[in-house]
PDB file of N, CA, C and O in Angstrom, chain B, residues numbered from 101:
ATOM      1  N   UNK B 101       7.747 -77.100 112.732  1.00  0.00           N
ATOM      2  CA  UNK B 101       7.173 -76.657 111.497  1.00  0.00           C
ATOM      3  C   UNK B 101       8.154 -75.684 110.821  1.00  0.00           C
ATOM      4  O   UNK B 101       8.649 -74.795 111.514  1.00  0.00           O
ATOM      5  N   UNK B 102       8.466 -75.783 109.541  1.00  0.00           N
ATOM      6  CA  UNK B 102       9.382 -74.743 108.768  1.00  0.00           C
ATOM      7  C   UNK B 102       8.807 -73.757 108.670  1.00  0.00           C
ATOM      8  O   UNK B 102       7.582 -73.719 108.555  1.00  0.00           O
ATOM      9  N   UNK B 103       9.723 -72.510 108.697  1.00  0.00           N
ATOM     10  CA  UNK B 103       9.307 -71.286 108.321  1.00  0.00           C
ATOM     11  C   UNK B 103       9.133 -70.892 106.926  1.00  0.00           C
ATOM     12  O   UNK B 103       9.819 -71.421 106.052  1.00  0.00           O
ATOM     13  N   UNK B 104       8.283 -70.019 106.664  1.00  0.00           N
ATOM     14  CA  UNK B 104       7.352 -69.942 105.458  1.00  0.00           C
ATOM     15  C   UNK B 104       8.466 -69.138 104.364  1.00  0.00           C
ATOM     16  O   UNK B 104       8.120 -67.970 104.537  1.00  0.00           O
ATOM     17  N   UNK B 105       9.481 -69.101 103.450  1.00  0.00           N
ATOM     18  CA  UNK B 105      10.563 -68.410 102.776  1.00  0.00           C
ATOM     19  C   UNK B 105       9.855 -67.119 102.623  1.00  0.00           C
ATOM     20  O   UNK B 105       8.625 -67.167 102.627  1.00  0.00           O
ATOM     21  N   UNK B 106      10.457 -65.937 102.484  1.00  0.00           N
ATOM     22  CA  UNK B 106      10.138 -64.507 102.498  1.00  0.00           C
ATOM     23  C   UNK B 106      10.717 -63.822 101.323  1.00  0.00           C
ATOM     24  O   UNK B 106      11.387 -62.791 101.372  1.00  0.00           O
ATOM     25  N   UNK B 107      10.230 -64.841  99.704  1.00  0.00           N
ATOM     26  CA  UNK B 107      11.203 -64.576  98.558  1.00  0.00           C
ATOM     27  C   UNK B 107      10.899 -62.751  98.712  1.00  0.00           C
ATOM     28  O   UNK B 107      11.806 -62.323  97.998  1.00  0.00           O
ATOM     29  N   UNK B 108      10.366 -61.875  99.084  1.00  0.00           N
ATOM     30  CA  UNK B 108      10.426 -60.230  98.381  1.00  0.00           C
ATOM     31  C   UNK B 108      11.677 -59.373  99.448  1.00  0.00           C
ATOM     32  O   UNK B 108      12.371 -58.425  99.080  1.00  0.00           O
ATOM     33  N   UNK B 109      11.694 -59.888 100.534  1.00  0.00           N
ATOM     34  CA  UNK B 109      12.770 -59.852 101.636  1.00  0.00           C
ATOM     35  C   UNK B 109      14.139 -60.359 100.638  1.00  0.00           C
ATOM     36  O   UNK B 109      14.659 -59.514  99.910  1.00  0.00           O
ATOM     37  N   UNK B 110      14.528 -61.400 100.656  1.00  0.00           N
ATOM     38  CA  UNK B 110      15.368 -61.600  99.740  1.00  0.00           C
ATOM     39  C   UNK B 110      15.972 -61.359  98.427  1.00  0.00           C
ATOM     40  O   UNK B 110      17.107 -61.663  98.059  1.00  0.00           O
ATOM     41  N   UNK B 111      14.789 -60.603  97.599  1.00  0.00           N
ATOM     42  CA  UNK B 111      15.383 -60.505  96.650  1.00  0.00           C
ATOM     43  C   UNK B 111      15.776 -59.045  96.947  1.00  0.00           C
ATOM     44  O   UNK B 111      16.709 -58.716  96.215  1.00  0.00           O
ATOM     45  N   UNK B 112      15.331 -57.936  97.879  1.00  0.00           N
ATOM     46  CA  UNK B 112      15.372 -57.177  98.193  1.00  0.00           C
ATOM     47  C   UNK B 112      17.035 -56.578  99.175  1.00  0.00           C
ATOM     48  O   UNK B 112      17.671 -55.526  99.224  1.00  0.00           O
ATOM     49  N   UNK B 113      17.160 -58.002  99.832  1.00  0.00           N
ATOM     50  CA  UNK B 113      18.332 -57.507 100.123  1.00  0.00           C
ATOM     51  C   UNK B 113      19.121 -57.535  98.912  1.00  0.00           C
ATOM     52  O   UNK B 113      20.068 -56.770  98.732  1.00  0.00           O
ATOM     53  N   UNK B 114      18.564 -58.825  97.681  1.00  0.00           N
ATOM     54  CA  UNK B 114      20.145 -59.029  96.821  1.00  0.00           C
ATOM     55  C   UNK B 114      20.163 -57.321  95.872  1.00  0.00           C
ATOM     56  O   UNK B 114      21.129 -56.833  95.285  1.00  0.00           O
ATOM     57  N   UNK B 115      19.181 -56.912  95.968  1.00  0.00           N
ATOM     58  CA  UNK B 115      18.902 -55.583  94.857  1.00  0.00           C
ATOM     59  C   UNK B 115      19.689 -54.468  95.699  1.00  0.00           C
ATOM     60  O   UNK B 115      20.100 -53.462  95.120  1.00  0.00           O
ATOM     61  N   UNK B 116      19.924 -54.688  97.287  1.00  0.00           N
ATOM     62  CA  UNK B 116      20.566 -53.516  97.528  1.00  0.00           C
ATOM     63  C   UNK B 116      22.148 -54.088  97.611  1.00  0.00           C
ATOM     64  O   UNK B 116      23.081 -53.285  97.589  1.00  0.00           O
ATOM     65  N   UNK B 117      22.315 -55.150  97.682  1.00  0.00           N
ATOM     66  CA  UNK B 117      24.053 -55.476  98.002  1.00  0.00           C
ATOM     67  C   UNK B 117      24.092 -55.160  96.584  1.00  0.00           C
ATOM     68  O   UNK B 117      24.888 -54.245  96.372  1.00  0.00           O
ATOM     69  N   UNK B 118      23.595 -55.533  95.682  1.00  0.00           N
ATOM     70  CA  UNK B 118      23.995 -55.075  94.049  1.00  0.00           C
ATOM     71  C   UNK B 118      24.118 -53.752  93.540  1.00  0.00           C
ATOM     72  O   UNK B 118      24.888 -53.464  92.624  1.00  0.00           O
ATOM     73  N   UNK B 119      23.222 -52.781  94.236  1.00  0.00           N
ATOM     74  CA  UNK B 119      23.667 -51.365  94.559  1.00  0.00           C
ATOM     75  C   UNK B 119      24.334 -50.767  94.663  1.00  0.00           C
ATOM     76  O   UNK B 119      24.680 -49.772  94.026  1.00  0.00           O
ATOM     77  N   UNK B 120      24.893 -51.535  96.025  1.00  0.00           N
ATOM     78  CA  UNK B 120      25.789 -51.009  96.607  1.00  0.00           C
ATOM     79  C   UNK B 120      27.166 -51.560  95.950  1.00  0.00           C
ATOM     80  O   UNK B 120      27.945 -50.614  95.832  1.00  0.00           O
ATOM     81  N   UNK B 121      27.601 -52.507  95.587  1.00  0.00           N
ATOM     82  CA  UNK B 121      28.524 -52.971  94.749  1.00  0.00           C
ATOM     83  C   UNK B 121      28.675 -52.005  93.320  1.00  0.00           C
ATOM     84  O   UNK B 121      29.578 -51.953  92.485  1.00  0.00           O
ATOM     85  N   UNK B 122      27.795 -51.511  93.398  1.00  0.00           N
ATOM     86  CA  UNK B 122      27.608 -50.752  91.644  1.00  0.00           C
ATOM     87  C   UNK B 122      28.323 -49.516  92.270  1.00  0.00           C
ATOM     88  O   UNK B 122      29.473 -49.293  91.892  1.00  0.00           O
ATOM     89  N   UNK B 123      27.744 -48.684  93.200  1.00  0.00           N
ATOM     90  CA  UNK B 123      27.582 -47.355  93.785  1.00  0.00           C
ATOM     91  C   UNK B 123      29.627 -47.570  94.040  1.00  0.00           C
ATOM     92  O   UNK B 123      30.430 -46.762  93.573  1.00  0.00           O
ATOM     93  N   UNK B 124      30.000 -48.723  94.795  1.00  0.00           N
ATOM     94  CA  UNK B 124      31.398 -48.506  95.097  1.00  0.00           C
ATOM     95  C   UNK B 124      32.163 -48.632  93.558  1.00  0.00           C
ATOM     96  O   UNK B 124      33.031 -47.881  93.114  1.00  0.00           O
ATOM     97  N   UNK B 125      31.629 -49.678  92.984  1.00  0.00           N
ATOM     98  CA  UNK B 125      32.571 -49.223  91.411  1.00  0.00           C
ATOM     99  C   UNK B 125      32.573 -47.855  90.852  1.00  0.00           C
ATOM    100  O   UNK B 125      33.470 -47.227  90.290  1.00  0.00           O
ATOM    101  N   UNK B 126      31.428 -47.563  91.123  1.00  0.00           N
ATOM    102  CA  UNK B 126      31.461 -45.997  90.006  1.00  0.00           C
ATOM    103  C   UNK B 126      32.100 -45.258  90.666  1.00  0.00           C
ATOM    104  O   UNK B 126      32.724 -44.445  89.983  1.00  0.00           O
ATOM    105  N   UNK B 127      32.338 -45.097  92.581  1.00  0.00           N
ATOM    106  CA  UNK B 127      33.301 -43.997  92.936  1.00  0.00           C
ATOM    107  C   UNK B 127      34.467 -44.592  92.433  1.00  0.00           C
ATOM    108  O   UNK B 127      34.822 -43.758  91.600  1.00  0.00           O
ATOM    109  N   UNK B 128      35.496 -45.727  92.397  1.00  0.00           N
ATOM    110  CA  UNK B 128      36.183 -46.338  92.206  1.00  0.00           C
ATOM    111  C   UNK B 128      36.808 -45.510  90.661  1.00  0.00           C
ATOM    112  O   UNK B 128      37.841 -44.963  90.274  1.00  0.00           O
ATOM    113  N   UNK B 129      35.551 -45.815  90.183  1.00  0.00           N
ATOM    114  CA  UNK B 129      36.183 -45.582  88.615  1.00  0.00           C
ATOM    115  C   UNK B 129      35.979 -43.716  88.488  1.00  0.00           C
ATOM    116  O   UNK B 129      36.706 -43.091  87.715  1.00  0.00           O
ATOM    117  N   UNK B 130      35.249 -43.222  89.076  1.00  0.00           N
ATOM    118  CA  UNK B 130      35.257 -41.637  89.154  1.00  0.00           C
ATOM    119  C   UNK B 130      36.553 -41.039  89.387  1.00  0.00           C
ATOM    120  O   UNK B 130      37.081 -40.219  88.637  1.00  0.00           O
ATOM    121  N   UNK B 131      37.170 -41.612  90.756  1.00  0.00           N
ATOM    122  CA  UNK B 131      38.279 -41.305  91.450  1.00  0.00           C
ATOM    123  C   UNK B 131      39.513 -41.692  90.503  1.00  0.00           C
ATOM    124  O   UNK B 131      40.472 -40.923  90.578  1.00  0.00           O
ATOM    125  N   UNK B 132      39.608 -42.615  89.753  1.00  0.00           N
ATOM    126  CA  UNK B 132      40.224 -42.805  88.661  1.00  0.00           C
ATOM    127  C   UNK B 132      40.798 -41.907  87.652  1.00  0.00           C
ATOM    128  O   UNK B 132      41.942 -41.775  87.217  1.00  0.00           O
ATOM    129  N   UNK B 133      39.255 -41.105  87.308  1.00  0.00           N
ATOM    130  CA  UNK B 133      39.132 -40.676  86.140  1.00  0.00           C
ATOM    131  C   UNK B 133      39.566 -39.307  86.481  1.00  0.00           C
ATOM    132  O   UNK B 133      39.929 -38.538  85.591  1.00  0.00           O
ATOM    133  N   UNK B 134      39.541 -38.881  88.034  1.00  0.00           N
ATOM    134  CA  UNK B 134      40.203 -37.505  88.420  1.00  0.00           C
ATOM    135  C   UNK B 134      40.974 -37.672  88.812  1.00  0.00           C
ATOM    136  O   UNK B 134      41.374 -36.666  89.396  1.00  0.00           O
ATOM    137  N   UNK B 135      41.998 -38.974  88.954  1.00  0.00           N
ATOM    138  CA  UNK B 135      43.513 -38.549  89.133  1.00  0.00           C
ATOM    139  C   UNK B 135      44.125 -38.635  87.567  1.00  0.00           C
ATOM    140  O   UNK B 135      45.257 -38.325  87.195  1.00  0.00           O
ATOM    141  N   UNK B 136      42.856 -39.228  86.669  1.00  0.00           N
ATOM    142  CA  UNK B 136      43.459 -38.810  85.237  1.00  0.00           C
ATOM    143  C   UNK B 136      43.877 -37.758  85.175  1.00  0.00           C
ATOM    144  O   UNK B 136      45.053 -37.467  85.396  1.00  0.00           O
ATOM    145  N   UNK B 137      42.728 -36.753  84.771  1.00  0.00           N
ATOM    146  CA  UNK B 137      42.289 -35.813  84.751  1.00  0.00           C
ATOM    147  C   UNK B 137      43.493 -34.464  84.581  1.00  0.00           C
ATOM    148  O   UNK B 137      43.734 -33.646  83.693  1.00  0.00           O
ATOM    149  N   UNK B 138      44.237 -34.848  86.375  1.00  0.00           N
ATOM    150  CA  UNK B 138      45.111 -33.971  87.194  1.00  0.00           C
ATOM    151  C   UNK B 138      46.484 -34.238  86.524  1.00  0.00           C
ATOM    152  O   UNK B 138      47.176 -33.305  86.118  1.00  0.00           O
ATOM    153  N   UNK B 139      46.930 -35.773  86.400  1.00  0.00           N
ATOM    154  CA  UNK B 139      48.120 -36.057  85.622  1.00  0.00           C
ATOM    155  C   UNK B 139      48.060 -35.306  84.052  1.00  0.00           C
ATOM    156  O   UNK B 139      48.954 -34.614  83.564  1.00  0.00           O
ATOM    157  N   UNK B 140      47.106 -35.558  83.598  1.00  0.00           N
ATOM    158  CA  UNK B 140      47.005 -34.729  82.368  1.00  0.00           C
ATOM    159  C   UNK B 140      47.671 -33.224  82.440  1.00  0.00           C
ATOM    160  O   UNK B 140      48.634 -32.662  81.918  1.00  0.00           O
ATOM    161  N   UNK B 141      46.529 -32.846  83.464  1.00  0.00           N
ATOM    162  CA  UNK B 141      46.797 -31.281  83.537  1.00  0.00           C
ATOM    163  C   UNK B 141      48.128 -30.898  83.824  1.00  0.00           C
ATOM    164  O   UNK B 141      48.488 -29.742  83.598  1.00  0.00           O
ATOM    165  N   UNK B 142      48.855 -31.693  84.271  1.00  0.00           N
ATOM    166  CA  UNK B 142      49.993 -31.401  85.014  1.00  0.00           C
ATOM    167  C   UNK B 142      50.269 -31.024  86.651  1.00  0.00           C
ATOM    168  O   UNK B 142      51.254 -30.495  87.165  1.00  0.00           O
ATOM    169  N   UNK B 143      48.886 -31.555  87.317  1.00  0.00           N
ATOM    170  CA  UNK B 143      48.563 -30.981  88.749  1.00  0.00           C
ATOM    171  C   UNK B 143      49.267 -32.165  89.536  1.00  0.00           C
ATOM    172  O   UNK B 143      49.234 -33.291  89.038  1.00  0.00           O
ATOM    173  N   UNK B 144      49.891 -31.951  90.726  1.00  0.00           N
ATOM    174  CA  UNK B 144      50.451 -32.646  91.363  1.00  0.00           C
ATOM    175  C   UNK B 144      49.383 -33.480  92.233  1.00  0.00           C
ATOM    176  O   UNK B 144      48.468 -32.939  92.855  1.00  0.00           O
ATOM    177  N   UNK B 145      49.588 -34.707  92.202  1.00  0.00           N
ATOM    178  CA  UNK B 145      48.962 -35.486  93.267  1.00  0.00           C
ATOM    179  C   UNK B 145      49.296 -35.449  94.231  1.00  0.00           C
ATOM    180  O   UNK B 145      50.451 -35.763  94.518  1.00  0.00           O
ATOM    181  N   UNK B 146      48.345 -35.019  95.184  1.00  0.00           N
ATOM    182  CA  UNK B 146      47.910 -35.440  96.552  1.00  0.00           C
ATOM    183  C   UNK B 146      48.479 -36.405  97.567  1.00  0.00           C
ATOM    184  O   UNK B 146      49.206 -36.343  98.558  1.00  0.00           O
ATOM    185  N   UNK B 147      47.760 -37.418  96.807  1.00  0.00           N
ATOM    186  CA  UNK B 147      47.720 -38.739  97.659  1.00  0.00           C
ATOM    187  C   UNK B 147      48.530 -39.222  97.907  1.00  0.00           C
ATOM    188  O   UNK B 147      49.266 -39.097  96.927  1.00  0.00           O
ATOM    189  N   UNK B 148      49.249 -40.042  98.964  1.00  0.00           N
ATOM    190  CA  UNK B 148      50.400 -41.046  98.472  1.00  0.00           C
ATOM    191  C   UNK B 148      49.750 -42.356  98.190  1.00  0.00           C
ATOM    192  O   UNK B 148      50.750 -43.013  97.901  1.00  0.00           O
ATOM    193  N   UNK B 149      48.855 -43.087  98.092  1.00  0.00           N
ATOM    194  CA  UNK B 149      48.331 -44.556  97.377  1.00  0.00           C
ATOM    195  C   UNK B 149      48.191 -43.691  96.238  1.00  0.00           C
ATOM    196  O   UNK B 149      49.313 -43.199  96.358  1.00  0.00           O
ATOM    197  N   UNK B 150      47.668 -43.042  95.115  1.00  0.00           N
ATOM    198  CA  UNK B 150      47.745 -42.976  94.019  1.00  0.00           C
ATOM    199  C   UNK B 150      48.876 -42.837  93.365  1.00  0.00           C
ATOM    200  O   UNK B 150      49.034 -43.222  92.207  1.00  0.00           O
ATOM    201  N   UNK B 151      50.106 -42.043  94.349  1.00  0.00           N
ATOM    202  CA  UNK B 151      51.474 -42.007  93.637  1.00  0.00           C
ATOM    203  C   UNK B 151      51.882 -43.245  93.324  1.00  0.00           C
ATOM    204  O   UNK B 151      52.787 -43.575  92.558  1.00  0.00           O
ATOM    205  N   UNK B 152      51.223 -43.850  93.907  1.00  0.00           N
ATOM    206  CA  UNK B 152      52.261 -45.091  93.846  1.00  0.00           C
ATOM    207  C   UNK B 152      51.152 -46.477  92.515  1.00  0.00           C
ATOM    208  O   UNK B 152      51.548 -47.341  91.732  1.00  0.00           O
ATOM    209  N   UNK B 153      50.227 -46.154  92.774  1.00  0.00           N
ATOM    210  CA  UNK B 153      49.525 -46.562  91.281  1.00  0.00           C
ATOM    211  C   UNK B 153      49.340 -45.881  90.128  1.00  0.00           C
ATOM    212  O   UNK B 153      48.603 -46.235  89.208  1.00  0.00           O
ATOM    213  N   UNK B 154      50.244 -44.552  90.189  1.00  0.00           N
ATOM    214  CA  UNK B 154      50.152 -43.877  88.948  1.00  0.00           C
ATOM    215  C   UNK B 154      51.576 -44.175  88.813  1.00  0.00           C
ATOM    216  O   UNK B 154      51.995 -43.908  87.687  1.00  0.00           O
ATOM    217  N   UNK B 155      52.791 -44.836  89.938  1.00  0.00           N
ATOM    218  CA  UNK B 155      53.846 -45.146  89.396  1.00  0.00           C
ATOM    219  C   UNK B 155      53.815 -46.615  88.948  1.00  0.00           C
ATOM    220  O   UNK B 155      54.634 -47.158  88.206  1.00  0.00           O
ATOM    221  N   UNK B 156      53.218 -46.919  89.266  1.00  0.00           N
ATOM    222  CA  UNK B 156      52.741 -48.440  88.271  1.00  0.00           C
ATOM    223  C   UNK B 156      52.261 -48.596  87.143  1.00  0.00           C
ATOM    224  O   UNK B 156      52.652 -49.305  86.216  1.00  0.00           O
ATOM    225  N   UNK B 157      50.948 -47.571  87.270  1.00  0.00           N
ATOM    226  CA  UNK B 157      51.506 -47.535  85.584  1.00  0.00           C
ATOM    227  C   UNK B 157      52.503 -46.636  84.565  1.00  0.00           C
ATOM    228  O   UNK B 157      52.788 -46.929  83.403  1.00  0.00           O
ATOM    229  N   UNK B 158      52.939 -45.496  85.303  1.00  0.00           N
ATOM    230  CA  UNK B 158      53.619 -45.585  84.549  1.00  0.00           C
ATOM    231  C   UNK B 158      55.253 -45.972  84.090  1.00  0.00           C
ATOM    232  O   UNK B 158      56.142 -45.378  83.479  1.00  0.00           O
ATOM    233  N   UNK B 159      55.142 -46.987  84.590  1.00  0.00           N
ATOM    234  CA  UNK B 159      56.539 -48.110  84.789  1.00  0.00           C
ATOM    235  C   UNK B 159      56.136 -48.676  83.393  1.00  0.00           C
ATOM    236  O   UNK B 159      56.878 -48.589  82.415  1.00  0.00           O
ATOM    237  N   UNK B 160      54.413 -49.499  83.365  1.00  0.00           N
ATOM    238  CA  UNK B 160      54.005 -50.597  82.446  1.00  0.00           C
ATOM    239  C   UNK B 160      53.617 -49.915  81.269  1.00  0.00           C
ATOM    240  O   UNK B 160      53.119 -50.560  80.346  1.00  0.00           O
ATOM    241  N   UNK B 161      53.798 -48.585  81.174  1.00  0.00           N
ATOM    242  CA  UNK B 161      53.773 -48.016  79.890  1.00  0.00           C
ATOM    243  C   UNK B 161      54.794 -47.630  79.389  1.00  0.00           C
ATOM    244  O   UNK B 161      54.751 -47.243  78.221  1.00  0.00           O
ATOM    245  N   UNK B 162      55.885 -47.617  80.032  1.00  0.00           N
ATOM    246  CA  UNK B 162      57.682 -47.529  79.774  1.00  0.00           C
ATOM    247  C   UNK B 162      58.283 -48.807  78.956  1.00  0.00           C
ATOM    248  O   UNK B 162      59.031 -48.852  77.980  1.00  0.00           O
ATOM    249  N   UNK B 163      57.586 -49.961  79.835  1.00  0.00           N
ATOM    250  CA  UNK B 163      58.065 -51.206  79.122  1.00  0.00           C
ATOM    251  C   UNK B 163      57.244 -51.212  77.641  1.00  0.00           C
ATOM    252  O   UNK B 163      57.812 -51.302  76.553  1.00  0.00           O
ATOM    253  N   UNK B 164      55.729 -51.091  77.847  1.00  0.00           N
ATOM    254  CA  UNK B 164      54.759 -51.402  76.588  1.00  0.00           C
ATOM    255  C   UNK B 164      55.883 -50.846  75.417  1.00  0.00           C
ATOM    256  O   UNK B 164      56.157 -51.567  74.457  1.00  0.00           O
ATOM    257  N   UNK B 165      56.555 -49.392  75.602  1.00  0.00           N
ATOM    258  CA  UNK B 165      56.850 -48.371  74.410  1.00  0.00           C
ATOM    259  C   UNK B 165      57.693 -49.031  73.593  1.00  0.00           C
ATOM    260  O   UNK B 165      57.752 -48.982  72.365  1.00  0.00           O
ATOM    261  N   UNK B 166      58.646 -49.944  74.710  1.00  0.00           N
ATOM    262  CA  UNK B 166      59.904 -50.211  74.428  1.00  0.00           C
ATOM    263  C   UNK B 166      60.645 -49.903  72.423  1.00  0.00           C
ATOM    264  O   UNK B 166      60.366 -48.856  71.837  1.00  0.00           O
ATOM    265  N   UNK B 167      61.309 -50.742  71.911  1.00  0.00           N
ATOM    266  CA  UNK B 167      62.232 -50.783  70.860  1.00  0.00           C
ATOM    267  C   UNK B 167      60.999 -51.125  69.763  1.00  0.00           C
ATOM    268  O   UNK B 167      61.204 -50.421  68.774  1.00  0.00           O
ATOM    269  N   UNK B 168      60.039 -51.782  69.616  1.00  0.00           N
ATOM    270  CA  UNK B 168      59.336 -52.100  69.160  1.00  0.00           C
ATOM    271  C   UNK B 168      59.374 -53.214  68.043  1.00  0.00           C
ATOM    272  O   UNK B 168      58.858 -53.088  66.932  1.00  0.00           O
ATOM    273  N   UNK B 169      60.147 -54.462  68.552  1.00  0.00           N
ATOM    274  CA  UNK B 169      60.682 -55.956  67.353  1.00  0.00           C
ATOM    275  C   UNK B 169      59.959 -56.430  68.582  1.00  0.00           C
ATOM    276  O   UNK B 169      59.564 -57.594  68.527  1.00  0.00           O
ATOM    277  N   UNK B 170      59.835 -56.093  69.129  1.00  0.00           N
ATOM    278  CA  UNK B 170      58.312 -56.944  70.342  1.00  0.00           C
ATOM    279  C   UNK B 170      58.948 -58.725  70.991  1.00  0.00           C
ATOM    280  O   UNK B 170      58.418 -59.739  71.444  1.00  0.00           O
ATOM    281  N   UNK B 171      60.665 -58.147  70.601  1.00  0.00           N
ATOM    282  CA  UNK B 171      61.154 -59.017  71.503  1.00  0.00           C
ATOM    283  C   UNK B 171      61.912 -58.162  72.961  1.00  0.00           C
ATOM    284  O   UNK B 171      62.670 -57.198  72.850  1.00  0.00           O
ATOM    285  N   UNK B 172      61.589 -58.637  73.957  1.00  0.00           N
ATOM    286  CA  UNK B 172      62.396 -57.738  74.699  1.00  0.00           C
ATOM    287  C   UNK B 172      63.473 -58.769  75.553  1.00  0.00           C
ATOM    288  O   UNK B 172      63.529 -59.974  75.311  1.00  0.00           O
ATOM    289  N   UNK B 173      64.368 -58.052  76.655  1.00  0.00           N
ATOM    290  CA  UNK B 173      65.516 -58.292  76.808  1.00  0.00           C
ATOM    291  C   UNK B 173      65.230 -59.402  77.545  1.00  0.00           C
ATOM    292  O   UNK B 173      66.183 -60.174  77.654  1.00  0.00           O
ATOM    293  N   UNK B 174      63.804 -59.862  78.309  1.00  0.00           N
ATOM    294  CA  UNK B 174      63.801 -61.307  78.996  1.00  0.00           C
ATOM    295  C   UNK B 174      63.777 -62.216  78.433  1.00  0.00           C
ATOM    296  O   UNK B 174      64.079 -63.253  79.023  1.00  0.00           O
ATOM    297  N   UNK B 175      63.380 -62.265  76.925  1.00  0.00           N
ATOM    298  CA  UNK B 175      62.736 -63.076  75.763  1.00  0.00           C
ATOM    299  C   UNK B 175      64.344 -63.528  75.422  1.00  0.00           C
ATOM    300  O   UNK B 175      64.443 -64.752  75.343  1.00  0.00           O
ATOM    301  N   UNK B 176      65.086 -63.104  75.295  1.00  0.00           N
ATOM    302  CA  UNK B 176      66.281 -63.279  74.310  1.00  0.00           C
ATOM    303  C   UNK B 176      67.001 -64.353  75.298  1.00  0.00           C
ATOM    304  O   UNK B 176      67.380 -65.414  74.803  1.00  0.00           O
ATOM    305  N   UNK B 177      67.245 -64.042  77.016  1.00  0.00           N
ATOM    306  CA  UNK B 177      67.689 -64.479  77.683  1.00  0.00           C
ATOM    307  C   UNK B 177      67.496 -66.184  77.756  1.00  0.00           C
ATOM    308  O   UNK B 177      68.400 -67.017  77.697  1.00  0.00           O
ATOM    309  N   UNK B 178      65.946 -66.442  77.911  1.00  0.00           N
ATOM    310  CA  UNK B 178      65.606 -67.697  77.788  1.00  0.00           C
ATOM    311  C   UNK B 178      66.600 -68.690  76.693  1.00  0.00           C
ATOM    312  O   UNK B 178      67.089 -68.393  75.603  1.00  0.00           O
ATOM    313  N   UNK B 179      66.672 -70.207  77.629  1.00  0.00           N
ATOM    314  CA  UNK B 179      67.496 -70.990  76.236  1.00  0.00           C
ATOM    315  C   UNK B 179      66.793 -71.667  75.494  1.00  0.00           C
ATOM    316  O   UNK B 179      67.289 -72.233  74.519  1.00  0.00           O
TER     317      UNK B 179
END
């Protein structure tokens, strides 16, 4: 005989994995927003994983600035 489905069990787990998926973005994006924060201020980071994603971007904001004819030096190369 099949077992009887337990839809309030189920939707119950999906309401907390969705939670919890929410709860890890917002530290995600908090932690973000205070290594903004610190670069702004001029405070030295800490971490070494953020050094190294605050040197990523700011590599991709070196290129963005560039000469600004919004051709750059890989573009020209192509034949």
């Amino acid at each position: 005989m099949a077992r009887k489905p337990n839809y309030r069990f189920a939707r119950l787990e999906r309401e907390r994995s969705k939670a919890a998926r929410k709860a890890e973005r917002a530290k995600l994006k908090a932690e973000r927003a205070e290594l903004r924060r610190q670069e702004k201020s001029g405070q030295v980071v800490e971490d070494g994983a953020s050094d190294d994603a605050a040197a990523d971007l700011g590599s991709g904001n070196a290129v963005a600035e560039g000469d600004g004819d919004g051709a750059g030096e890989e573009d020209t190369a192509l034949p």
